[in-house]
PADOZA-772762 format. One record per residue (C-alpha): residue number from 1; x, y, z. Coordinates in steps of 0.1 Angstrom, whole numbers, plus 5000, padded with zeros to 4 digits. Last residue first. Layout:
PT    n    c1    c2    c3
PT  NUM     X     Y     Z
...
***
This chain:
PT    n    c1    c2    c3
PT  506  1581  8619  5393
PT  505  1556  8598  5391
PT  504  1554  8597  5431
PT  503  1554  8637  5430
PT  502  1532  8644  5405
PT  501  1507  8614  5421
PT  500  1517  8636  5456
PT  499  1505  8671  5435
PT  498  1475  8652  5422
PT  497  1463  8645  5455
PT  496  1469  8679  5473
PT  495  1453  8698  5449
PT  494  1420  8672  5447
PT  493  1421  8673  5488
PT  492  1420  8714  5486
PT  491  1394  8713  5462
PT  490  1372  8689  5483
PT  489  1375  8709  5513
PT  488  1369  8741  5492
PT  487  1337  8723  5484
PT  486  1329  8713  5517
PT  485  1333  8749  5532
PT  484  1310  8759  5504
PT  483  1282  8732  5514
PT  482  1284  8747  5551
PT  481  1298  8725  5573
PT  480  1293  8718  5609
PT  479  1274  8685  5608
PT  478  1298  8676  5584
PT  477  1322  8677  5611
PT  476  1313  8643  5625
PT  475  1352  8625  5621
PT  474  1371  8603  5599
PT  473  1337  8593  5583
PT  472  1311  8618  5575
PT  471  1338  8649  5572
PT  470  1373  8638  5561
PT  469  1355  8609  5534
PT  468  1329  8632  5528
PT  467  1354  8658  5521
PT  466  1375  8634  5496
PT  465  1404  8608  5496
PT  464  1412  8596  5533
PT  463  1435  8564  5534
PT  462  1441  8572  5573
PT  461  1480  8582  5571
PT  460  1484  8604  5545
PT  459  1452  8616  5537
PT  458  1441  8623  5574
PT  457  1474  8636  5582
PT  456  1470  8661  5552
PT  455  1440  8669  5568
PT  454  1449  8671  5599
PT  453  1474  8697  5594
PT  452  1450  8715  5568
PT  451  1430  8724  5595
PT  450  1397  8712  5610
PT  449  1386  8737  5636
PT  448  1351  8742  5626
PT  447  1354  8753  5589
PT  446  1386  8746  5564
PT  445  1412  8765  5582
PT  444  1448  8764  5563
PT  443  1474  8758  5580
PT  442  1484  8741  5614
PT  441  1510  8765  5620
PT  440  1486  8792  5619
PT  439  1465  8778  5654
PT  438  1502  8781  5674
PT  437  1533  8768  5682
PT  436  1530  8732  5661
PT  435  1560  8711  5667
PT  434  1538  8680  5657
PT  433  1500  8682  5660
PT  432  1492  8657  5639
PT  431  1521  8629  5654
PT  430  1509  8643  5688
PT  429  1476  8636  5689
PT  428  1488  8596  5684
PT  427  1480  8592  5721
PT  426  1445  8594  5712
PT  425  1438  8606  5678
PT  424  1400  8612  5676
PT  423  1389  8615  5710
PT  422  1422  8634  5715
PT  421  1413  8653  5684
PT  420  1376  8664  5692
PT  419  1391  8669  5735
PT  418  1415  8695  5719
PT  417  1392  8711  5701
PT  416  1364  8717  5725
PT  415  1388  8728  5752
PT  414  1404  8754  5728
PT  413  1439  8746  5713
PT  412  1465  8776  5715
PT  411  1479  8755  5750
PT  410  1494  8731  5727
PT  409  1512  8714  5752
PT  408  1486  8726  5781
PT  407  1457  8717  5758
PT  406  1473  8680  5750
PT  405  1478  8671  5786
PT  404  1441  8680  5796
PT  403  1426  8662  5769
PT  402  1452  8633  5778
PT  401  1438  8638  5819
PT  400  1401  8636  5807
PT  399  1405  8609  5791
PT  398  1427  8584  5816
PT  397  1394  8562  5829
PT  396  1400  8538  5802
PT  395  1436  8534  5807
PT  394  1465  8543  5779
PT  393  1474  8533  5748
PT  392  1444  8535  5726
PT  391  1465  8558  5701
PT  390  1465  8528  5673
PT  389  1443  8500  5686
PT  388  1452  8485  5718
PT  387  1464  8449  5727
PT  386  1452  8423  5748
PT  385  1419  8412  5732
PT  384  1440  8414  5696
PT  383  1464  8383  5706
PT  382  1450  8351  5699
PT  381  1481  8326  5701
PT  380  1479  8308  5663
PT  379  1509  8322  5649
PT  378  1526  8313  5680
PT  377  1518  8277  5672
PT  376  1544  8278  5643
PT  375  1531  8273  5610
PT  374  1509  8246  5594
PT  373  1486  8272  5579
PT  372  1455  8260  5560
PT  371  1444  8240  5589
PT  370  1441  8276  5611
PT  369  1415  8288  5586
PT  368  1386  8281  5608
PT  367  1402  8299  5638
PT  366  1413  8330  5617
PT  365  1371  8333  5615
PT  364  1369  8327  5650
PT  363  1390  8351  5659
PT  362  1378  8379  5632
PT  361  1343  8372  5645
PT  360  1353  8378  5683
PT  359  1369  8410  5672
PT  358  1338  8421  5653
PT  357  1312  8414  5679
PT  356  1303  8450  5694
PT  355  1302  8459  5651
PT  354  1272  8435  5652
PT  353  1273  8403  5630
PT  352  1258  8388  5595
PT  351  1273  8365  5570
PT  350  1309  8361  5567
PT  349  1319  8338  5533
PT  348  1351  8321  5538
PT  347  1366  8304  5504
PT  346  1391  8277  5500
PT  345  1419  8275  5473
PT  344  1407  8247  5448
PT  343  1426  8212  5448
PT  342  1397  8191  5470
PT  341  1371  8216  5479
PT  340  1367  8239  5512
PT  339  1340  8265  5511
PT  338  1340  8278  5549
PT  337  1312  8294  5557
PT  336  1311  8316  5590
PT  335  1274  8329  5606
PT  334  1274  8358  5628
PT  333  1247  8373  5659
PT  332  1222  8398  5651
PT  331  1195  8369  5649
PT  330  1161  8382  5626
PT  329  1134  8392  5648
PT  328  1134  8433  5640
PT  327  1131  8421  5606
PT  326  1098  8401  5611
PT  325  1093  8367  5599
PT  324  1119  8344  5612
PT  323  1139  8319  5585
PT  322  1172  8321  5601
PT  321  1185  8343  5572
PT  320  1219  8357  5581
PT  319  1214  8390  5585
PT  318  1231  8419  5562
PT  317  1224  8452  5577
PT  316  1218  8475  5553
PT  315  1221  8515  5563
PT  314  1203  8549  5564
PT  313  1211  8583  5572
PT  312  1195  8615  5583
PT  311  1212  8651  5596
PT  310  1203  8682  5605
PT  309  1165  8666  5612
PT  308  1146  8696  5629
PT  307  1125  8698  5597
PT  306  1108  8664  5602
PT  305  1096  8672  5631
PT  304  1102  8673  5670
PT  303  1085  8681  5702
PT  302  1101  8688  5731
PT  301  1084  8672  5766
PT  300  1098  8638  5751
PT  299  1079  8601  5754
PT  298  1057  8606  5727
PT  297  1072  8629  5706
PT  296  1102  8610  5703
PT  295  1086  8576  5692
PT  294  1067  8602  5666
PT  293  1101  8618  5655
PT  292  1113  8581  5646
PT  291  1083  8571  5629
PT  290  1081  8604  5608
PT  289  1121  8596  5596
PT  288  1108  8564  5588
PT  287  1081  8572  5563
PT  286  1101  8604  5549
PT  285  1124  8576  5539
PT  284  1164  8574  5544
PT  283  1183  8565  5520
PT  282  1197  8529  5507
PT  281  1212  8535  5466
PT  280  1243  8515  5477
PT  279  1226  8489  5492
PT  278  1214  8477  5455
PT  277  1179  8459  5456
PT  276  1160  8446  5484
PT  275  1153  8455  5522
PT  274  1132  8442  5551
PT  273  1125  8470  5575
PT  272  1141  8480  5607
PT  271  1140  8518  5624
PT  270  1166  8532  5643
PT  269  1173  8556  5659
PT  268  1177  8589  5673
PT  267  1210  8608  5679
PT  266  1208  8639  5695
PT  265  1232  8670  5691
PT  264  1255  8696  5702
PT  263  1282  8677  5716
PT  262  1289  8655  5692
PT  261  1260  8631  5696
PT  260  1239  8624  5735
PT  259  1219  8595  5725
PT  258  1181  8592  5722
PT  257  1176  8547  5714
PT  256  1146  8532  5697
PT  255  1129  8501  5711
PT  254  1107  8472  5692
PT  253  1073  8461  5701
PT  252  1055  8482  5674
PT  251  1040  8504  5701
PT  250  1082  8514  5709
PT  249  1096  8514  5741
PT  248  1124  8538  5745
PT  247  1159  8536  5757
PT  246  1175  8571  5766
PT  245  1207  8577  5765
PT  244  1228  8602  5795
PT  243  1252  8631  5795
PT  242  1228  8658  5804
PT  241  1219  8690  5786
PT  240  1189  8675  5770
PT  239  1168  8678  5733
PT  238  1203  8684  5717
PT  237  1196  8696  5681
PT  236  1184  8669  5659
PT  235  1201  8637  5643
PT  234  1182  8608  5623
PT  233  1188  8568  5621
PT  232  1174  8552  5594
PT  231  1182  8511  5595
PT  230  1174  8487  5562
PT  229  1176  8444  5570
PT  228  1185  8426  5541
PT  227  1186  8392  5547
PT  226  1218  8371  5537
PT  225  1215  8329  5526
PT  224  1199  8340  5493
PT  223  1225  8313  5474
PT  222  1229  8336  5447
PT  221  1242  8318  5417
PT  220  1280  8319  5414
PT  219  1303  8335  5388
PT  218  1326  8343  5415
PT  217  1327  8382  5407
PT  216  1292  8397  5397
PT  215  1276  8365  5416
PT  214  1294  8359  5446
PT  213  1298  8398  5446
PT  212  1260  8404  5446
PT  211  1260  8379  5475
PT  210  1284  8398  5496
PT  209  1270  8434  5492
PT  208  1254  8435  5526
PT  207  1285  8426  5539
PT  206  1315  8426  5519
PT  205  1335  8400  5539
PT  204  1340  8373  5516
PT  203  1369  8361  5526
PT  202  1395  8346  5496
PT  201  1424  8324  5507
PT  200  1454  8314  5489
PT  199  1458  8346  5470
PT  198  1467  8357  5435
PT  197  1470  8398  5422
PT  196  1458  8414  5389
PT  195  1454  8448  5381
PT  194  1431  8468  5363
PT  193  1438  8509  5362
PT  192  1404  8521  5356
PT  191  1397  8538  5390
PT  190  1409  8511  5404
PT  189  1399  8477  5389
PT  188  1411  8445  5403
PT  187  1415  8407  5385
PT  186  1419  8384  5417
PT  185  1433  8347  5408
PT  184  1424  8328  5438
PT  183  1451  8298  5447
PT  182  1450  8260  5431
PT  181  1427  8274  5408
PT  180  1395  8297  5416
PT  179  1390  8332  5395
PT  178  1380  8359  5409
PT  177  1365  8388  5391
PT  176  1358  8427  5392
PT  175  1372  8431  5428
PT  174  1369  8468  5430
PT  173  1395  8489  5444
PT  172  1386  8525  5460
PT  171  1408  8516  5489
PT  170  1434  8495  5485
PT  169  1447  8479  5520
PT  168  1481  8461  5521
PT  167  1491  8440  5557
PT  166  1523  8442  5571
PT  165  1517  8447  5608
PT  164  1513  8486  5603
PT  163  1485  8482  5578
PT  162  1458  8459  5597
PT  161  1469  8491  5627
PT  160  1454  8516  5601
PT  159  1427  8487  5593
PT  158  1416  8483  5626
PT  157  1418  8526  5630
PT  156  1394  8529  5598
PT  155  1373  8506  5612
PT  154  1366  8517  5646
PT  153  1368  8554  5631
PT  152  1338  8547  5613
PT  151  1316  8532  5646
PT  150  1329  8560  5670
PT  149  1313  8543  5698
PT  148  1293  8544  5730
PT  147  1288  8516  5756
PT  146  1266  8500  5778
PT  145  1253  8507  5812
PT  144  1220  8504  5828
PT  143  1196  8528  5844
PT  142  1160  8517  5851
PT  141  1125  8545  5855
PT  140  1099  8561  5868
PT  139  1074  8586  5868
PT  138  1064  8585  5834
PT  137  1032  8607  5832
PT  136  1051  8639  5832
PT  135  1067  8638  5796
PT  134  1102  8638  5795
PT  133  1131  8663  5793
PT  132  1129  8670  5832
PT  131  1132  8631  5841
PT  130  1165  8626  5832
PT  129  1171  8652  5864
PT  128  1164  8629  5888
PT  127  1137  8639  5908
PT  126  1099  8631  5893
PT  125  1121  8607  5871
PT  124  1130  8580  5901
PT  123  1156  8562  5890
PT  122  1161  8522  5898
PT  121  1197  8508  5893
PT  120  1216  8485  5872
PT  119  1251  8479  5873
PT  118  1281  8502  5868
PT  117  1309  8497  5842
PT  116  1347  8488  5845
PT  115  1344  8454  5861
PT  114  1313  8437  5845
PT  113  1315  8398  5830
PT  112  1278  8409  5816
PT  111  1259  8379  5823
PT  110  1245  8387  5854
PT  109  1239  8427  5843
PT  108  1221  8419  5816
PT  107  1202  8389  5836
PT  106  1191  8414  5860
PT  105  1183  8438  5833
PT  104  1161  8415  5815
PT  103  1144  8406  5856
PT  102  1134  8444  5857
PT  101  1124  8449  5824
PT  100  1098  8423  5832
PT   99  1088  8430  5865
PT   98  1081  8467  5852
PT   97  1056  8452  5827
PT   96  1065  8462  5789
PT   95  1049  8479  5766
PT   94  1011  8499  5785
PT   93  1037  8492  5816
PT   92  1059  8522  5804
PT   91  1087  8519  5826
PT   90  1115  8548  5813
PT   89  1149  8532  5802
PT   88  1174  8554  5809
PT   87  1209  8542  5795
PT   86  1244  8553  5807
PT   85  1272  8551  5783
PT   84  1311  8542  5786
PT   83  1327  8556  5754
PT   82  1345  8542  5731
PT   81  1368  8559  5703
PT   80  1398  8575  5728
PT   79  1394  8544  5750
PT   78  1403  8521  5721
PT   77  1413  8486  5732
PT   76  1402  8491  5770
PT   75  1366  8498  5760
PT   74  1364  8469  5733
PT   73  1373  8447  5757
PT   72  1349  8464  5778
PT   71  1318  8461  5756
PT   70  1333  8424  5743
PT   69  1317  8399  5773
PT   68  1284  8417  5766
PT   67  1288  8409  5730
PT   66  1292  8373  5738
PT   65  1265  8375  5765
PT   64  1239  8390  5744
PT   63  1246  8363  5713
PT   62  1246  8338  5735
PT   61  1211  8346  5745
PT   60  1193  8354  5717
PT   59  1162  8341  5734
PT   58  1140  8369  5715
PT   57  1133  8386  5747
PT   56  1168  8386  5753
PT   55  1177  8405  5719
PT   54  1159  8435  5733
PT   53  1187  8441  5760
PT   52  1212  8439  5729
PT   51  1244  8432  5743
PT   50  1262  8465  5736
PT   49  1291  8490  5720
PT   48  1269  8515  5705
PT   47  1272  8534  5674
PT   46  1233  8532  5660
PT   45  1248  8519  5626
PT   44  1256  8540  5593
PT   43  1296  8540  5594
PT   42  1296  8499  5594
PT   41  1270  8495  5567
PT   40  1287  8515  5542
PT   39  1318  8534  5539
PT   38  1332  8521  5563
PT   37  1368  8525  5546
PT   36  1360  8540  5512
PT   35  1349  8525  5480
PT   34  1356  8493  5463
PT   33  1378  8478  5491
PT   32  1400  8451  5491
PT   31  1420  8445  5520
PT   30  1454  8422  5513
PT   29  1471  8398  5542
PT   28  1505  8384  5542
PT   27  1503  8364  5571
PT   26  1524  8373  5606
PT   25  1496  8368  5632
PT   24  1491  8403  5634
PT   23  1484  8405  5600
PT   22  1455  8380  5602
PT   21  1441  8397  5636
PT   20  1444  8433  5616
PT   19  1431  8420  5583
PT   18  1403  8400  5603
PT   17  1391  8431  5620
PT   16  1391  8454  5591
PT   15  1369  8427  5569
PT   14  1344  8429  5598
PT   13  1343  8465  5608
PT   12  1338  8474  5566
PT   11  1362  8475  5541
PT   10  1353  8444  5524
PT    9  1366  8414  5502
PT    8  1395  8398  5518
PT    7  1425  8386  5501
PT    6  1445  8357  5526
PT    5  1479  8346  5522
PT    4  1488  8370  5492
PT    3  1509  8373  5466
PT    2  1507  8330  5461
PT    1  1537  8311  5452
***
C-alpha cells in the first residue's frame, strides 16, 4: 500500500489549494516543496482578488466570470486576508473610448454574481477627491469593485488548514526523482537528508518550474506546453491618502494598477514579457521598473523615479501556450492533464491559473481524480466554498469590530498593531497573543512591532524558517527593516531552530 494518496509537487496557491480540498476530503495527501511556501510565483503577483476587466477585450470570457464568481467566495473564506477594493479608472479617450469602458464595466458588473460589493459608477475627478492626485486634464472617470489580497498568506493559511485535516507538508524538500510503477516512487532531498516515500497520484503543480521538473525528475522531454510570462511590480511611498486603486491605461494597450500597500505605501504594477531560463534567477529590470514610473508619471501630479522604489520584485507566470503572440494576450485561465496509462499510477500536470481561481482549480482538479477513488460519495461533496480558512471565522464586514476586540483585550497593543495581526491572524489572534499582559511578555522586539511571540508562532505553526520567510512572506515588514534588524532576525530563527532539533533528538 501506497504512503500517500496523492504527492503534489508545489508550494504555491495551486498546490495549497488541492492539498487542503484533497485533505478535506479524507485522503492522505503529501505537499512537496523545494523552498518555502509561496515562495515564488504566488507571493510575487499584483495581490488582487478579480475578473480581469482587460481579459474581456481579449474574449476571455469564462475566464472573467469564473473568477468574478470566486472574489466573494474568496472574501467570505478569509476576511482577515481579503480585502474589498475600489478601482478608479480614469477615461483617457486617446486608449480607450468612454463607450467602451463603459459597456466592459457593464458586462463586469452583469456577470459578476454581486451581493457583498458595489456596482459601477461614474466619478467626476474635478470633485471627488481621487481626482486631487491626478493630473488636471482627466476630468473623469469609472469606479468598480474588486478585491485585495494577502497573496503569501493565502497560501501559507491553505496549506496550514491542508495540515490540520491530515495532510503532511515538507518545506525545503526537493523531489529529485520519481519513479512510475504501479504507484510513484518519490526519492526526496532535504537539505541532504534523502528520503523516499510512494504515492498513487503525482500533481504536478510546480508552476513555472513544472516542465524543468518533468525533465530533471520524470525523465521526460519537455513538452513546451507552459509560457513563461515575467511580472515586475514596484512599491513607493504613498502617492494618496485615500483608500482607493487606480486602473491605468497603458500606450502599449495594456493597464497597470496604483494600490493602496501597508499603510504607508503604493503598489504599482505590472509589466509582462515573455521569459526563458531558470525562474528562480527572475529580477526586476531597470527597463521595467522605468516603464512602470513612466505610466505613473503620466497620469499622477507626483512624479516618481527609479530611486523612490523601496521595494521591486518580479515573478513567472506559467501560461498555458494557446499559441497567441503577445504576452499580455496569453489566456490567464487553467489547463488540467491527466496522464492515465494502463498499470502505471496517473499523473496531473496543472498548467497556468490566477490565484482568484485557485479554489475552483483544486475542485476540478479533485474532479478528474474522482475515478481513482471508489469511496463513499461524501468524499466527493465539494466543501471548501463553504468553509473558512484558519481565523476567517467570522463575517466580512466584522473587521473593524475584531481589531477593536483585540485592542481592548490586549489594550497594550497600538491601533496599527493590532489591526497588522488581526489582518494577519484573524480569530486565531489569540492563540499568538495568549495570556500576554503587556508589550514585554511578547519578548524580544525585532523592529516594527514583530516580537519574538510571533515569531516563534510563525515557526511553529506556519512552517517559517528565516527572516525573509517572517518578513517577505508571512507578513510586509521588510519594508520596515533595516538590514541589521534582519540579521538579528535571522540569528534569532537559527537559535531557536537548532535548539528545537536539540530538543527533538533529544
Amino acid at each position: 500500500m501506497a504512503d500517500f494518496d496523492l504527492a503534489i509537487i508545489g508550494g504555491g496557491i495551486n498546490g495549497a489549494g488541492i492539498a487542503r480540498d484533497a485533505a478535506g476530503r479524507g485522503f492522505r495527501v503529501v505537499l512537496i516543496e523545494q523552498n518555502d511556501l509561496a515562495s515564488g510565483t504566488s507571493s510575487a503577483s499584483s495581490k488582487l482578488i478579480h475578473g480581469g476587466l482587460r481579459y474581456l477585450e481579449h474574449y476571455q470570457f469564462a475566464l472573467v466570470r469564473e473568477a468574478l464568481r470566486e472574489r466573494e467566495v474568496l472574501l467570505r473564506a478569509a476576511p482577515h486576508l481579503i480585502r474589498p477594493l475600489r478601482f478608479v479608472l480614469p477615461i483617457n479617450e486617446a486608449r480607450r473610448s468612454a463607450l467602451l469602458l463603459r459597456i466592459g464595466l457593464f458586462i463586469y458588473d452583469w456577470i459578476g454574481w454581486r451581493k457583498i460589493l458595489p456596482g459601477t459608477r461614474e466619478v467626476d475627478l474635478v470633485t471627488d477627491e481621487v481626482g486631487q492626485p491626478l493630473k488636471s486634464r482627466f476630468h473623469h472617470a469609472y469606479e468598480y469593485s474588486d478585491c485585495f489580497a494577502d497573496d503569501s498568506r493565502l497560501v501559507v493559511l491553505n496549506a496550514l488548514d491542508a495540515a490540520e485535516r491530515g495532510a503532511v507538508i515538507r518545506t525545503r524538500t526537493r523531489c529529485v526523482r520519481a519513479e512510475r510503477h504501479d504507484a510513484w516512487r518519490l526519492v526526496l532531498n532535504a537539505r541532504g537528508q534523502r528520503d523516499v516515500i510512494t504515492s498513487r497520484i503525482l500533481v504536478n503543480a510546480a508552476g513555472a518550474w513544472s516542465e524543468l521538473f518533468a525533465e530533471a525528475a520524470l525523465r521526460v522531454a519537455p513538452q513546451h506546453r507552459i509560457r513563461l510570462d515575467k511580472g515586475t511590480h514596484i512599491v513607493v511611498r504613498k502617492l494618496y491618502d485615500h483608500d482607493r486603486a487606480y486602473i491605468l491605461q497603458t500606450v502599449d494597450g495594456r493597464v497597470v494598477f496604483a494600490i493602496p500597500f501597508q499603510r504607508d505605501f503604493t503598489l504599482i504594477g505590472t509589466t509582462d514579457r515573455t521569459f526563458s531560463g531558470d525562474p528562480s534567477t527572475v529580477i526586476p529590470s531597470g527597463e521595467e521598473i522605468e516603464y512602470l514610473c513612466g505610466v505613473i508619471n503620466e497620469y499622477f501630479r507626483t512624479a516618481v523615479t527609479s530611486a523612490d522604489v523601496v521595494w521591486a520584485y518580479a515573478g513567472v507566470r506559467s501560461l498555458y501556450d494557446d499559441g497567441a503572440g503577445k504576452p499580455e494576450d496569453v489566456g490567464r485561465g487553467y489547463t488540467l492533464m491527466l496522464d492515465e496509462r494502463h498499470g502505471e499510477a496517473p499523473l496531473l500536470t496543472i498548467y497556468g491559473g490566477k490565484i482568484t481561481t485557485y479554489r475552483r482549480l483544486a475542485e476540478e482538479a479533485l474532479g478528474k481524480l474522482a475515478h481513482f477513488f471508489p469511496r463513499s460519495k461524501s468524499a466527493w461533496k465539494n466543501w471548501t466554498a463553504r468553509s473558512p480558512l484558519p481565523g476567517g471565522d467570522f463575517l466580512h464586514d466584522d473587521l473593524p469590530a475584531l481589531i477593536e476586540r483585540t485592542q481592548q483585550q490586549w489594550r497594550f497593543l497600538t491601533v496599527d498593531h493590532a489591526r497588522r495581526l488581526v489582518c494577519a491572524y484573524g480569530t486565531r489572534v489569540d492563540r499568538l497573543l495568549g495570556t500576554a499582559k503587556n508589550l514585554d511578555d511578547l519578548g524580544l522586539r525585532f523592529g516594527a512591532d514583530l516580537t519574538a511571540a510571533e515569531v516563534d508562532y510563525l515557526m511553529k505553526n506556519e512552517w517559517a524558517q528565516s527572516a525573509d520567510d517572517v518578513l517577505w512572506r508571512r507578513s510586509k515588514l521588510g519594508l520596515r527593516f533595516s538590514d541589521a534588524q534582519r540579521v538579528e532576525l535571522d540569528r534569532f530563527m537559527m537559535r531557536n531552530s537548532a535548539r528545537a532539533g536539540a530538543s527533538a533528538g533529544a
